[in-house]
C-alpha positions as a Markdown table, in Angstrom:
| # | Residue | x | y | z |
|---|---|---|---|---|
| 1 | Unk | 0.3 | 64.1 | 166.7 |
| 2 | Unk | -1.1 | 63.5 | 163.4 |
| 3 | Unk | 1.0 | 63.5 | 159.9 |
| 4 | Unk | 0.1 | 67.3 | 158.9 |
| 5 | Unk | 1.5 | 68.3 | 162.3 |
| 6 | Unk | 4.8 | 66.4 | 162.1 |
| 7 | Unk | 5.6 | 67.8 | 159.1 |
| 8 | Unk | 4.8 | 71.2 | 160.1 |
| 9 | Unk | 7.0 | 70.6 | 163.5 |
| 10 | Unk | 9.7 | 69.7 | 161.3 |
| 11 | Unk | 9.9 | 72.5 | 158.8 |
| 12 | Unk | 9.7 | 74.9 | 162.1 |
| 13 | Unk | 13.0 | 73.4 | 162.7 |
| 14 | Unk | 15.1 | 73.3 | 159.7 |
| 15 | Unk | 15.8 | 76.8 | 160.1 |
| 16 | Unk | 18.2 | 76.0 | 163.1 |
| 17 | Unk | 19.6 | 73.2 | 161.0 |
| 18 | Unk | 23.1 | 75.3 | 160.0 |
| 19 | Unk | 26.6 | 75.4 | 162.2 |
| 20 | Unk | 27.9 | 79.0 | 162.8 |
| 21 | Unk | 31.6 | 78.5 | 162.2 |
| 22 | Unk | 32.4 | 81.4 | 164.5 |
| 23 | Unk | 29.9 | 80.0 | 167.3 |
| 24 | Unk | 32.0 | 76.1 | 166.7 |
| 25 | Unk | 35.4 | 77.1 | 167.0 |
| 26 | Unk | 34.4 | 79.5 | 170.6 |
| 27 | Unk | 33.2 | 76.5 | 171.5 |
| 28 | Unk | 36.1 | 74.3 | 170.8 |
| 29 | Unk | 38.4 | 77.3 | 172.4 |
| 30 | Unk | 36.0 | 77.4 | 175.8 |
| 31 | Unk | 36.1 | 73.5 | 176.1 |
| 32 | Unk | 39.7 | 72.3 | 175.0 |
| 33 | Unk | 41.7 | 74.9 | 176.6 |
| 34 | Unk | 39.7 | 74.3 | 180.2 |
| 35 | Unk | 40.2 | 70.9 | 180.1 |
| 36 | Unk | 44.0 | 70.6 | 178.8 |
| 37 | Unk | 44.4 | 73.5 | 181.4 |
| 38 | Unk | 42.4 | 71.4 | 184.5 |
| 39 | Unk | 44.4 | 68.0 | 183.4 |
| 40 | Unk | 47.7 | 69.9 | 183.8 |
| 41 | Unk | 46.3 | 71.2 | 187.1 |
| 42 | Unk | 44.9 | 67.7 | 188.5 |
| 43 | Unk | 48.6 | 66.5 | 187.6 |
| 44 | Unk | 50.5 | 69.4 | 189.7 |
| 45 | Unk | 47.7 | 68.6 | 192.6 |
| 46 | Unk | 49.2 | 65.0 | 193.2 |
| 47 | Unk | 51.7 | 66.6 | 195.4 |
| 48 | Unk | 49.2 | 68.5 | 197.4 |
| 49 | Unk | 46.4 | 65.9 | 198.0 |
| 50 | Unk | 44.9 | 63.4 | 196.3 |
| 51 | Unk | 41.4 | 64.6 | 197.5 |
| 52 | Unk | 42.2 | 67.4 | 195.7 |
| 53 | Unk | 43.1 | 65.9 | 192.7 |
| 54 | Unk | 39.7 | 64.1 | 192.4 |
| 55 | Unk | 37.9 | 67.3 | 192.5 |
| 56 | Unk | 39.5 | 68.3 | 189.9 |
| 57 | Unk | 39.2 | 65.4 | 188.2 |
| 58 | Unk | 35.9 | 65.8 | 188.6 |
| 59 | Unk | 35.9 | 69.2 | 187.2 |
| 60 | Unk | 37.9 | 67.9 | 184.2 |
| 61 | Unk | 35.2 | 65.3 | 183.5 |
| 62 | Unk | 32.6 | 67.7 | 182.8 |
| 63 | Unk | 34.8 | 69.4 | 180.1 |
| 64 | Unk | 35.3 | 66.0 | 178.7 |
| 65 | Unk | 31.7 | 65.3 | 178.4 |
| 66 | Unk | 31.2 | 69.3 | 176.4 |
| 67 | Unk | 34.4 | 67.7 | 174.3 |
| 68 | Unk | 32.0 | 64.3 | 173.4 |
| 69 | Unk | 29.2 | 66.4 | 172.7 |
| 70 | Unk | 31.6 | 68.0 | 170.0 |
| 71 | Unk | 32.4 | 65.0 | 168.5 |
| 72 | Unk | 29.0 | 64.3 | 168.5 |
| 73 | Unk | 27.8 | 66.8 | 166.8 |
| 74 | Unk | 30.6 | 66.2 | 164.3 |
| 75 | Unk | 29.3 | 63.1 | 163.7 |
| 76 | Unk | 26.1 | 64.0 | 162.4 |
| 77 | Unk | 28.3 | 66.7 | 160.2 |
| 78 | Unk | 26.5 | 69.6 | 162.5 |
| 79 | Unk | 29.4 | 70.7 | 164.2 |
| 80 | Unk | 31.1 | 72.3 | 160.5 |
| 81 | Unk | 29.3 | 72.6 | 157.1 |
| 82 | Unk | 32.3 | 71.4 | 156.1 |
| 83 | Unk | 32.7 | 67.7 | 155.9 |
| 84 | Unk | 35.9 | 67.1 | 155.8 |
| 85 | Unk | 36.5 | 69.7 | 159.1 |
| 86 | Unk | 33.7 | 67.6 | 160.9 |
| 87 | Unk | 36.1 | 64.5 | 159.9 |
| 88 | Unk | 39.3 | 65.7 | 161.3 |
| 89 | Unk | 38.3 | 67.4 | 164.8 |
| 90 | Unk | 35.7 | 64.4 | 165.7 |
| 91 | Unk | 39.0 | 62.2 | 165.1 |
| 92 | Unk | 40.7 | 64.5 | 167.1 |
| 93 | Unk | 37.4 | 64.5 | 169.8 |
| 94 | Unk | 37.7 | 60.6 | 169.1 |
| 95 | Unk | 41.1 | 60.0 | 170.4 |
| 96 | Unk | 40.6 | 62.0 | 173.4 |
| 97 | Unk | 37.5 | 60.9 | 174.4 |
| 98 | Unk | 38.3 | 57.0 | 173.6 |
| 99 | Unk | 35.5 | 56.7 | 170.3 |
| 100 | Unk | 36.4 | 56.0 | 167.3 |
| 101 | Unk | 34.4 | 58.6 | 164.7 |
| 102 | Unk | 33.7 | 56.6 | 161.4 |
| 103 | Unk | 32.7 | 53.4 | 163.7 |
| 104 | Unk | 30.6 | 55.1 | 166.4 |
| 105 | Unk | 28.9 | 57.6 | 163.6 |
| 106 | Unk | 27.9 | 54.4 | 162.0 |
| 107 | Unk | 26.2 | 52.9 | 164.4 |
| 108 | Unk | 24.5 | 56.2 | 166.3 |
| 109 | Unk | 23.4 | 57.0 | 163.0 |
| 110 | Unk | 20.9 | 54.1 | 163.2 |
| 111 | Unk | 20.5 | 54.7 | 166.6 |
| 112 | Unk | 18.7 | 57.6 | 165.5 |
| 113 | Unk | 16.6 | 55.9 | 162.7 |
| 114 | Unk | 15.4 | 53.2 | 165.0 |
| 115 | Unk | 14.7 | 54.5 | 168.6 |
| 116 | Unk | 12.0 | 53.2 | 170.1 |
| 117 | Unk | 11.6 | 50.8 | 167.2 |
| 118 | Unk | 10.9 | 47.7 | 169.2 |
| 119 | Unk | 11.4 | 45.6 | 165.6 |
| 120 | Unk | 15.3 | 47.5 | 165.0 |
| 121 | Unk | 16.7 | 47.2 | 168.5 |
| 122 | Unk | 20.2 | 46.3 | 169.3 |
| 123 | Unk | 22.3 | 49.0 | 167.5 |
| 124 | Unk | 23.8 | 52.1 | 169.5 |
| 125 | Unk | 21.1 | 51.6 | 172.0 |
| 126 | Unk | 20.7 | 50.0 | 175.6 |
| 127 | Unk | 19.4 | 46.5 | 175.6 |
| 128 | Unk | 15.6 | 47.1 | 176.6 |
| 129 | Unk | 13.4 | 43.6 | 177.0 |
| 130 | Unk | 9.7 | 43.9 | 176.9 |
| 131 | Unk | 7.5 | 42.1 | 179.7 |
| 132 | Unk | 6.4 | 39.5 | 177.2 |
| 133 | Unk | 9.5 | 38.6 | 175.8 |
| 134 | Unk | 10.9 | 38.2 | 179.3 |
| 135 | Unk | 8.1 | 36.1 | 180.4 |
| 136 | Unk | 9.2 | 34.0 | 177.5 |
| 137 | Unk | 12.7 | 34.2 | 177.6 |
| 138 | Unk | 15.2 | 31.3 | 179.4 |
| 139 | Unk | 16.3 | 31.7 | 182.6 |
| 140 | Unk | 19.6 | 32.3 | 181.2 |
| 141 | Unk | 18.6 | 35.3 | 178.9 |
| 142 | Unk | 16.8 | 36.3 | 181.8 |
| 143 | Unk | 19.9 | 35.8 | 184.3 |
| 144 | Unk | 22.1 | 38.0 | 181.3 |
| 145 | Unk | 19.4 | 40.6 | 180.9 |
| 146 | Unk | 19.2 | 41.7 | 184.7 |
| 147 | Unk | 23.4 | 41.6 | 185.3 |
| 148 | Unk | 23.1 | 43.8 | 182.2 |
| 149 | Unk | 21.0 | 46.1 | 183.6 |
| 150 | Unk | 22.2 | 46.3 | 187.2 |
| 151 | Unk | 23.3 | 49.9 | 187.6 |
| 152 | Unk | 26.9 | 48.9 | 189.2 |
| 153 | Unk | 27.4 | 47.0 | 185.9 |
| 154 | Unk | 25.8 | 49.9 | 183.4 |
| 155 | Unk | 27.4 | 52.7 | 184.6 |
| 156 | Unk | 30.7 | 51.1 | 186.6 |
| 157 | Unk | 31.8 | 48.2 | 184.5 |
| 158 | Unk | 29.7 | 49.7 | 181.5 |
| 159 | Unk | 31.9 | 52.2 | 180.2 |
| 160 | Unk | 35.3 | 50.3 | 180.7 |
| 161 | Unk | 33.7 | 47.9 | 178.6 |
| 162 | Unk | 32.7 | 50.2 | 175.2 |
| 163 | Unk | 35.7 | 52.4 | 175.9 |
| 164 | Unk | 38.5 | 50.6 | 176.3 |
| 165 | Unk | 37.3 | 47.3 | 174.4 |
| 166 | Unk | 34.2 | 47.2 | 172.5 |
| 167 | Unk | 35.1 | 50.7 | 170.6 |
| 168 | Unk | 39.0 | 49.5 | 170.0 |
| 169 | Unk | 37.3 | 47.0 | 167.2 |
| 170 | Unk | 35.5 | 47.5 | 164.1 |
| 171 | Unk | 32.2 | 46.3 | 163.7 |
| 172 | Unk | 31.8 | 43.4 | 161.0 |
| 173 | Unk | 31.3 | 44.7 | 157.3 |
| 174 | Unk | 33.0 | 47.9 | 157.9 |
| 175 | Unk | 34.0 | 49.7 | 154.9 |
| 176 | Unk | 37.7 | 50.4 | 154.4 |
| 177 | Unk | 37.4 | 54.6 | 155.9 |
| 178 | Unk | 35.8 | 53.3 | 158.7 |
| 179 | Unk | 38.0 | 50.7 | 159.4 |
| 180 | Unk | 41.6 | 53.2 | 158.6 |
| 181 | Unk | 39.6 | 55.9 | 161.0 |
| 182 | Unk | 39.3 | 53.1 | 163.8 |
| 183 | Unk | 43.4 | 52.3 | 163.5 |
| 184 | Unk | 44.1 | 55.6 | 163.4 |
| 185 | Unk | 42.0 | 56.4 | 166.5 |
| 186 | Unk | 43.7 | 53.7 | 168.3 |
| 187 | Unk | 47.1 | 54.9 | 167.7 |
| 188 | Unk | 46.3 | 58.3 | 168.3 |
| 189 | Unk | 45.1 | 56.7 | 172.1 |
| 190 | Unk | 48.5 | 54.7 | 172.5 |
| 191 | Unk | 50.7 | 57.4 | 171.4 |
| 192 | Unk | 48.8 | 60.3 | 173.6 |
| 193 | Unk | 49.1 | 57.9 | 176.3 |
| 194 | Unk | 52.7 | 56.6 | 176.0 |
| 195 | Unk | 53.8 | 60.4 | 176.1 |
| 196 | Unk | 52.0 | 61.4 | 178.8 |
| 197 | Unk | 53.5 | 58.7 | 180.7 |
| 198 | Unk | 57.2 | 59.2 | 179.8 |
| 199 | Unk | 56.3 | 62.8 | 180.8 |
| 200 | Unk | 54.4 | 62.6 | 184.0 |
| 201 | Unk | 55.2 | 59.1 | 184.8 |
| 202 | Unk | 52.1 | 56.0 | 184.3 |
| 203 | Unk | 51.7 | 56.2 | 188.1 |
| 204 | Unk | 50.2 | 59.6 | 187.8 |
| 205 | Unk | 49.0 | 59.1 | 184.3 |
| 206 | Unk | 46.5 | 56.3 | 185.6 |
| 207 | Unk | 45.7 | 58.7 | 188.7 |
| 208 | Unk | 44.6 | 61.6 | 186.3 |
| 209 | Unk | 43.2 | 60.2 | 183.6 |
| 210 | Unk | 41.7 | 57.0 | 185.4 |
| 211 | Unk | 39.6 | 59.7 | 187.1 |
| 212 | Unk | 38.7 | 61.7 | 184.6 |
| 213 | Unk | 37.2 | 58.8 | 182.5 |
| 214 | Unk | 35.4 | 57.0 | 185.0 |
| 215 | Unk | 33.7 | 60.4 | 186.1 |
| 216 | Unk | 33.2 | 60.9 | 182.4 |
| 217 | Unk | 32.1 | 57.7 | 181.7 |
| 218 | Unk | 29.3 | 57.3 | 184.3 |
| 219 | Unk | 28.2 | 60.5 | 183.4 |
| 220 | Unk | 28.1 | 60.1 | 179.8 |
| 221 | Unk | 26.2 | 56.1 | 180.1 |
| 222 | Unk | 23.8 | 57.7 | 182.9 |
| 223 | Unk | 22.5 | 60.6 | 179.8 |
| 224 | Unk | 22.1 | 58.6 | 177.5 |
| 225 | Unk | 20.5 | 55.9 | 179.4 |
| 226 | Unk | 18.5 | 58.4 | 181.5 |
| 227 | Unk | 16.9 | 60.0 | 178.5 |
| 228 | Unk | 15.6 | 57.5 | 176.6 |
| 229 | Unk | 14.2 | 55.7 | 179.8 |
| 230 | Unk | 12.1 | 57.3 | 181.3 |
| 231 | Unk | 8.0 | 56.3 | 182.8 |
| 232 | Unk | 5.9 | 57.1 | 179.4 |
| 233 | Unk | 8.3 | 56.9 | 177.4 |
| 234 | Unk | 7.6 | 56.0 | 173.4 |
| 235 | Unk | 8.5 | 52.4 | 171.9 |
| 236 | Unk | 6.1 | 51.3 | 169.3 |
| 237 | Unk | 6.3 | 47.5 | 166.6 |
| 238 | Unk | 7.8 | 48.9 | 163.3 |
| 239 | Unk | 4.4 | 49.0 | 161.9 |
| 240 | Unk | 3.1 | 52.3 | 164.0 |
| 241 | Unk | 6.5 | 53.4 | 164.9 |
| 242 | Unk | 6.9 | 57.4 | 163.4 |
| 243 | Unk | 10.0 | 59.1 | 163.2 |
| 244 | Unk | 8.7 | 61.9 | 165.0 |
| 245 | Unk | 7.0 | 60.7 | 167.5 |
| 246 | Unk | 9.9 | 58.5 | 168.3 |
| 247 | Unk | 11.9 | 62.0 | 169.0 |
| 248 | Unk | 9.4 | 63.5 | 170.8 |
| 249 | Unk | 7.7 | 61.6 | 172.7 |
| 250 | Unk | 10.5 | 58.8 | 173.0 |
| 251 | Unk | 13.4 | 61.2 | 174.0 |
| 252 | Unk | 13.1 | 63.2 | 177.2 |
| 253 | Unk | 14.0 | 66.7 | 178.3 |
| 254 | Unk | 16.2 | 66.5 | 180.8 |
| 255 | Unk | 15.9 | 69.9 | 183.0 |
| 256 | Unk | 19.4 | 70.1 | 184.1 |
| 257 | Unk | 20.9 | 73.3 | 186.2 |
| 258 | Unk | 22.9 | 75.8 | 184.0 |
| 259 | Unk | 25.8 | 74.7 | 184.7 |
| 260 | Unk | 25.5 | 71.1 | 183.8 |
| 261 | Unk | 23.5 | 72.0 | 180.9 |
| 262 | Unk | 26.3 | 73.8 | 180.0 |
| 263 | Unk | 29.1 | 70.9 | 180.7 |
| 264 | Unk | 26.8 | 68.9 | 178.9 |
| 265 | Unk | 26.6 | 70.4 | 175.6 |
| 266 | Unk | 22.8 | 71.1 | 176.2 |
| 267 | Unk | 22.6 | 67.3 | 175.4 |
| 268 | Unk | 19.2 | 67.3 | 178.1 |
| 269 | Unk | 17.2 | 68.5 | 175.2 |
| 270 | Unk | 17.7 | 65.5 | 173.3 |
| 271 | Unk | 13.9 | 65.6 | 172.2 |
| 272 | Unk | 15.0 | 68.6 | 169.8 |
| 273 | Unk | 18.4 | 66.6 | 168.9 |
| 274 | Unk | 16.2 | 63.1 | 167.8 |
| 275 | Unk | 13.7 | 65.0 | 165.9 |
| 276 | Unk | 16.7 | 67.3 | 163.8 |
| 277 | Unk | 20.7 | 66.1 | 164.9 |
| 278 | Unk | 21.7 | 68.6 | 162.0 |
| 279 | Unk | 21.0 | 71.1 | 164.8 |
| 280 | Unk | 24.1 | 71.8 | 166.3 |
| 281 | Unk | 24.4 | 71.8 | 170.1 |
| 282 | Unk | 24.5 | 75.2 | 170.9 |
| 283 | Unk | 21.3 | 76.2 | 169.2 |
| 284 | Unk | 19.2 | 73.0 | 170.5 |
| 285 | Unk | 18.1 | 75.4 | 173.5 |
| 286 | Unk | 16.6 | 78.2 | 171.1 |
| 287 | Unk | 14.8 | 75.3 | 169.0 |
| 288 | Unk | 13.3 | 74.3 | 172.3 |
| 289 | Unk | 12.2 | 78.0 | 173.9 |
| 290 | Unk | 11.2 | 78.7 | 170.4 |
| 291 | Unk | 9.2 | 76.3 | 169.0 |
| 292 | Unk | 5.4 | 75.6 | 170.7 |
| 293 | Unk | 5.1 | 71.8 | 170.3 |
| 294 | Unk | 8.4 | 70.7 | 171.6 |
| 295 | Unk | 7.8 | 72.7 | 175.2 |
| 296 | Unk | 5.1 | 70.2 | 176.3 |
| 297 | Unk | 7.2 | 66.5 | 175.8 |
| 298 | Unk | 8.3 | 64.6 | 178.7 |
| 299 | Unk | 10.3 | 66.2 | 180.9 |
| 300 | Unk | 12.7 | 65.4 | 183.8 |
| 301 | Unk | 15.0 | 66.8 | 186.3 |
| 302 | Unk | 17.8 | 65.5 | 188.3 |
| 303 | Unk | 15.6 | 64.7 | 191.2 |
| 304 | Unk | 12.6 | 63.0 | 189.2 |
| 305 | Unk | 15.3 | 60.9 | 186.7 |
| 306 | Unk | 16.4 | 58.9 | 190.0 |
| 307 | Unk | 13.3 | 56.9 | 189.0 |
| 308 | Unk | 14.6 | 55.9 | 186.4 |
| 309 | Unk | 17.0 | 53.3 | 188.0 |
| 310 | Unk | 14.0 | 50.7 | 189.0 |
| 311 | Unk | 12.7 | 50.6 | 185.2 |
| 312 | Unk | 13.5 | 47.4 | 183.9 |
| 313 | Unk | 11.1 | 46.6 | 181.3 |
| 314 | Unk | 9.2 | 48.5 | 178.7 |
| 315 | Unk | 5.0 | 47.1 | 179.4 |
| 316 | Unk | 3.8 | 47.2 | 175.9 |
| 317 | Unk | 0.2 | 46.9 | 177.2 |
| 318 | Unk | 0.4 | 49.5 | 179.6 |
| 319 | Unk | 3.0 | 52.0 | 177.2 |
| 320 | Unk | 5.1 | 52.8 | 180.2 |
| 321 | Unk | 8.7 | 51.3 | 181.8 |
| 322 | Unk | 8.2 | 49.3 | 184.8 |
| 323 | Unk | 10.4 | 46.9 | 187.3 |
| 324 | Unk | 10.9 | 43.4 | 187.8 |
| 325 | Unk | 8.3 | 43.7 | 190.6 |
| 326 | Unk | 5.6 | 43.5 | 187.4 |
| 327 | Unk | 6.7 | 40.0 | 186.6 |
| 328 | Unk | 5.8 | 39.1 | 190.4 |
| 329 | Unk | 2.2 | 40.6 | 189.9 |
| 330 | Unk | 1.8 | 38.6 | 186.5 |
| 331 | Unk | 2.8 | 35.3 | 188.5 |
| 332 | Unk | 0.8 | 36.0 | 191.2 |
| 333 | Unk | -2.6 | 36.6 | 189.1 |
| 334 | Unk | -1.4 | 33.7 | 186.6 |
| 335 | Unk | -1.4 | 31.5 | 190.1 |
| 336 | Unk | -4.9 | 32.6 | 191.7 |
| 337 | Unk | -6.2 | 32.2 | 188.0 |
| 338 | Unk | -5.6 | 28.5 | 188.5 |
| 339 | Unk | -7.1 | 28.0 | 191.9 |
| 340 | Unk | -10.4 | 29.2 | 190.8 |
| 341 | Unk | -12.9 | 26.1 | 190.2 |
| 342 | Unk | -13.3 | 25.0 | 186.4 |
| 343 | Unk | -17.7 | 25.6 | 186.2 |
| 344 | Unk | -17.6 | 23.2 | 183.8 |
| 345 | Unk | -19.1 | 19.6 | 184.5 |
């Protein structure tokens, strides 16, 4: 995709780049009102079964991801034209969802200006080694690198980590609204929390919401991990990296059923999202059925995104993710290299 075509992709988008109000606050009503309704219901199941209680859970989890998605979009002030109304129900979205707004928007923001930049890693993305630099690295970094990227501890121990700890702190250099947003946040958690469990009782607190956020959780680490690793994937040295392409090519289209694409706050066509997140969610679809260029990027489906659980390493020779199993190879042909007879006398 050359420069004249980028541009051109991105002024067929722009159009899409303004909020309905009316369409935002339906969307608000069908999401919030669900899941207040299914907590309430999870909670009044305890007495009936506990089996029946995790379904709903489950249920509730999905409606917690849609409310994410809303204070995502209100992060990247898409949700409202209004800045100060993006402000408010992200906080709002925040509290229930465990993120604080000014902190996370910070740090998604460059998310967005440096995926797939293999020269700006580290901030709001996954930790993603290259094959070179873990051939190079200690066997410490090496020992780190692989417990990070075992799946039990990504998507299990992952989001108790960034929930509950990592997002309860401000990041270093924070300016004084972010860091007032991040208290506030906090106290809006403890105080939710404390009522609900002079009310209910922490016993069944922990039941109900434990199962909501771990459902939640894994589902929310598996997206975003899911869709920016997939096979041919983009990652480029800050030299040839392109904004575009990075969207494009570097963010997949996840194929979901209706349903979940629903739950999810159409979130799988996060190759529309990367290249304009002033689109808000519920017109990322139309961008996608409408627009030529963006129906032939990478796409996956629950079934084919599986694979994505053995990539390990992004092969900057080879431009695709691969497993630990290339590292083998590259020792093996490093070691018959050897054994071959030096010709020279």
């Amino acid at each position: 995709m050359n420069k004249l075509d980028q541009r051109s992709l991105r002024k067929q988008v722009a159009p899409y780049e303004k909020s309905n109000f009316k369409a935002s606050l339906f969307q608000l009503f069908n999401t919030l009102v669900p899941y207040l309704g299914l907590w309430a219901l999870a909670y009044y199941s305890l007495n009936i079964s506990y089996i029946l209680t995790f379904v709903i859970g489950v249920i509730a989890a999905g409606f917690l991801v849609r409310i994410f998605i809303i204070f995502h979009d209100c992060c990247h002030h898409s949700f409202f034209k209004n800045r100060k109304a993006n402000k408010v129900i992200g906080t709002i979205a925040g509290i229930l969802t465990l993120f604080p707004y000014s902190k996370w928007g910070h740090d998604h923001s460059v998310h967005h200006a440096t995926s797939s930049n293999l020269d700006k890693r580290g901030t709001g993305d996954i930790w993603v080694m290259t094959v070179a630099e873990y051939m190079e690295a200690t066997p410490w970094k090496r020992l780190c690198y692989r417990i990070y990227r075992n799946p039990f501890v990504m998507f299990i121990l992952g989001p108790i980590f960034v929930f509950l700890i990592e997002n309860r702190f401000n990041r270093r250099k924070a300016r004084k609204n972010e860091r007032i947003n991040t208290y506030i946040t906090n106290v809006g958690i403890v105080g939710l929390a404390a009522i609900l469990c002079v009310a209910i009782g922490w016993q069944s607190f922990l039941i109900v919401q434990g199962t909501i956020f771990m459902v939640s959780g894994i589902a929310g680490v598996w997206l975003f991990y899911v869709q920016h690793t997939f096979e041919d994937s983009y990652f480029e040295e800050d030299e040839n990296w392109e904004y575009v392409k990075a969207a494009v090519e570097g963010s997949s289209f996840y194929k979901l059923p209706k349903p979940l694409q629903w739950l999810t706050g159409n979130i799988g066509y996060h190759h529309v999202h990367h290249l304009s997140p002033r689109v808000p969610n519920y017109k990322l679809e139309e961008v996608h059925n409408q627009t030529a260029p963006l129906q032939h990027v990478p796409t996956i489906t629950l079934k084919t995104s599986l694979k994505s659980l053995k990539f390990r390493l992004w092969d900057e020779d080879e431009k695709v993710f691969v497993g630990y199993g290339k590292i083998k190879e590259m020792v093996a042909d490093q070691k018959n290299v050897n054994k071959i007879p030096s010709l020279e006398k």
